[in-house]
N, C-alpha and C positions, 0 to 999 in steps of 0.2 A: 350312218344314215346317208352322207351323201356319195360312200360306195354302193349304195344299193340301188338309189336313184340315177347313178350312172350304169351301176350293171343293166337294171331296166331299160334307159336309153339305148342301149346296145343291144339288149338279150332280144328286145320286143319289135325288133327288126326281122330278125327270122321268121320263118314261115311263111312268107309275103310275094315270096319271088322263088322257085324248086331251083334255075337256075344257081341265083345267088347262093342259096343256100347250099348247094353242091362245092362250089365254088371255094363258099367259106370251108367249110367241111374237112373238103381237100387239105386248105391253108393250115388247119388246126394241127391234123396230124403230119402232112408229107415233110415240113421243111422240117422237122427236126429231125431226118433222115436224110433229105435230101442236101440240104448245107453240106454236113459232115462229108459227105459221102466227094461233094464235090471238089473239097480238099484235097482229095487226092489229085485231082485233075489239074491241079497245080504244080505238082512233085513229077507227076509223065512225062507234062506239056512243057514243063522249065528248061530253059539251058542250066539256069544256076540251082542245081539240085538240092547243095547245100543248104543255102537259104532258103528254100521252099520245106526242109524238111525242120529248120530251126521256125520254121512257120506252122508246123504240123504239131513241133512238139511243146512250143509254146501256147497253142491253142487247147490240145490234150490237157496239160498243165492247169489252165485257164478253168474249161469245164470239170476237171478233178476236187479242184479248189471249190468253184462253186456250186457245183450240181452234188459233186459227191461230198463233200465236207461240208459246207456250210445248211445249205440246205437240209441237209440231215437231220445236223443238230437242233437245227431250230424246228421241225419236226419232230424228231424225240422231246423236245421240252412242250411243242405248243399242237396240238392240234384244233386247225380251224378247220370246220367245216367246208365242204366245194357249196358252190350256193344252190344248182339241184339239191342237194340235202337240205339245205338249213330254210329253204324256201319254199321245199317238196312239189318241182319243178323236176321234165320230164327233160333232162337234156337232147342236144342231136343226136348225139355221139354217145354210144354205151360207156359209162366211165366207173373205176370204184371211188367211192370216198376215201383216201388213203391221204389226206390230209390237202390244205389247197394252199397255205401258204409258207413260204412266198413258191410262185410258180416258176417249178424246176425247167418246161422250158422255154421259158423266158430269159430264167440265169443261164442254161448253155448255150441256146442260140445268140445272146447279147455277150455271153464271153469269149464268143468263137468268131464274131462278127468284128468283135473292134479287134482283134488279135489281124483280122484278118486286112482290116482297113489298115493299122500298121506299118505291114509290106506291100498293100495293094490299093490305095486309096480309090479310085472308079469301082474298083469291085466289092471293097470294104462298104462303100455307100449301099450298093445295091444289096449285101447281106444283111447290114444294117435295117433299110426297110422290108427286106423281105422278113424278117426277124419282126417288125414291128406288124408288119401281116399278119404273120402267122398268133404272134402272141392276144392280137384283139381279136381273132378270129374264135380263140382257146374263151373271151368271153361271150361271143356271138351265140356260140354252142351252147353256154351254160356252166362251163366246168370252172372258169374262174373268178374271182371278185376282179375289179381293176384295183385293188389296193396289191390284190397279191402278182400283179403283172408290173405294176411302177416299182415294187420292193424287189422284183428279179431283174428287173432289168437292171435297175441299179445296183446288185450285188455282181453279176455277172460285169457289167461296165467298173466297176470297182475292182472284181477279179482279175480282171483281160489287163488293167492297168498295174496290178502289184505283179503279175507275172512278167508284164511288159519292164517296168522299171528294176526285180531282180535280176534279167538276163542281162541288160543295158548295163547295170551296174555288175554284175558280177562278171561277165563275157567284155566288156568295154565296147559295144557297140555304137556305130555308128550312126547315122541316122538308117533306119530299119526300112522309111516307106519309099515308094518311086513315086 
């Protein structure tokens, strides 16, 4: 009940402003593109190559764990509804119903983001909420509940930290962030 009441508080925002709504639109779909993508720009632009690619492969790691494994599973077990469907509501954005929670990317963009706060703490922040953009933008749209956006992020922030703490322990790592 009071994810629905919150989805509305958000959802019923739209349409009000073509700008805004572009805006969000963009947020929904770019960063979980864009992020990733920017990682590399890490590993170019590095002196310490090294570390930038134990940064890469940490993060890989991180979204494997959570986007492709976990999220999976609790998809094979549960199918919840996106709330266009279950409300029979016209999203922004063309979406299929292929299950909505917990929302996968919320889990890679927040396991890629503290992966990435880790090694880069100013720019960890700033993935951090662009992640947090993006993910309430995904309910702005229509495509998500905000239960299944506070359940990814926290799986992903749970993921980024079990990868984080096996390498630490297994590699003997140092402190990892500048």
């Amino acid at each position: 009940m009071i994810d629905q009441q919150i989805f509305f508080k958000i959802y019923n925002l739209a349409g009000h402003w073509i700008t805004l709504d572009v805006i969000v639109i963009w947020l929904a779909g770019v960063m979980m593109y864009l992020l990733p993508i920017s990682l590399l720009l890490f590993l170019v632009l590095s002196k310490n190559k090294k570390r930038e690619l134990v940064m890469l492969v940490m993060a890989g790691l991180a979204v494997l764990l959570s986007r492709g494994i976990i999220v999976s599973l609790i998809r094979l077990a549960w199918h919840r509804p996106r709330p266009f469907v279950a409300l029979d509501l016209i999203p922004l954005v063309p979406y299929a119903d292929k299950g909505s929670f917990p929302s996968g990317h919320a889990v890679a963009l927040f396991a890629l983001a503290l992966v990435v706060y880790y090694f880069h703490k100013k720019t960890g922040i700033i993935f951090l909420a662009l992640s947090g953009l993006s993910v309430l933008a995904r309910v702005y749209v229509g495509i998500h509940w905000p239960s299944d956006i506070l359940a990814g992020v926290l799986l992903g922030l749970g993921s980024a930290i079990l990868v984080y703490w096996f390498f630490k322990k297994r590699f003997r790592f140092g402190a990892l962030s500048c």
